[in-house]
C-alpha positions in Angstrom: -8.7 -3.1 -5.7 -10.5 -3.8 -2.6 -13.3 -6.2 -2.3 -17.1 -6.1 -3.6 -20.2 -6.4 -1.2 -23.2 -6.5 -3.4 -27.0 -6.5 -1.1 -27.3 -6.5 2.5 -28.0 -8.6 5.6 -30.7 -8.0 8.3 -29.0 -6.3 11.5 -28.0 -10.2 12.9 -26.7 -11.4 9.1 -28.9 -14.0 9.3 -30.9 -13.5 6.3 -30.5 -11.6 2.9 -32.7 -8.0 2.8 -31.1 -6.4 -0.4 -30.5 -8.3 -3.8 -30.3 -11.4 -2.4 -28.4 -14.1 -4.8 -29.6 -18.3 -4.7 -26.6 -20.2 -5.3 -28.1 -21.4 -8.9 -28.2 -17.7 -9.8 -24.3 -17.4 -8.3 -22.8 -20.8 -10.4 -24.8 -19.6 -14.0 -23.0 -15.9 -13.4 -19.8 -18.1 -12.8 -20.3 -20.4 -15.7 -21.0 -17.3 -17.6 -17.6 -15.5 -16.6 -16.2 -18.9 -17.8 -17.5 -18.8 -21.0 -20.1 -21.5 -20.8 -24.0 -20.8 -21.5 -25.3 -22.6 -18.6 -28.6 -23.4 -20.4 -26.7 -25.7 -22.5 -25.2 -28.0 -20.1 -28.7 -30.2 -19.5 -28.6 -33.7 -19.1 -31.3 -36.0 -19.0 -32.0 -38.8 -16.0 -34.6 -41.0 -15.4 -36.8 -39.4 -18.0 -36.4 -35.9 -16.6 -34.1 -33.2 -17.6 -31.8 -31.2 -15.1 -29.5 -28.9 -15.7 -26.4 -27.8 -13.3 -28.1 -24.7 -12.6 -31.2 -26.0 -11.7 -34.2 -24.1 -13.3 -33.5 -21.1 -10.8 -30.3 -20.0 -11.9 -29.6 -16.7 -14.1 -27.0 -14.4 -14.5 -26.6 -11.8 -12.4 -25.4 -8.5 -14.6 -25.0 -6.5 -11.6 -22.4 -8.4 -10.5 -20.5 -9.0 -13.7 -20.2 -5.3 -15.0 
């Protein structure tokens, strides 16, 4: 199978003009694919609460089905 090219670059490919994907959205569809609910893996420091995803990431369906 060949390779996927999901969105589009302006004429240069300096910025994203089509479904463009943030690398939080990118490492929750990963975690995802993995088997992991990235919503889950929160921790707390110094009284706040992060998660590895940031508050940004979500899955991205288009590129999973």
């Amino acid at each position: 199978k060949g390779g996927y090219r999901y969105g589009a670059t302006d004429d240069f490919g300096f910025k994203a003009e089509e479904n463009p994907v943030h690398v939080h959205d990118l490492h929750a569809t990963i975690l995802h694919l993995l088997g992991f609910n990235h919503l889950d893996l929160t921790y707390r420091y110094a009284g706040r609460d992060f998660r590895l995803t940031d508050v940004h990431g979500e899955i991205v369906h288009d590129l999973v089905a």
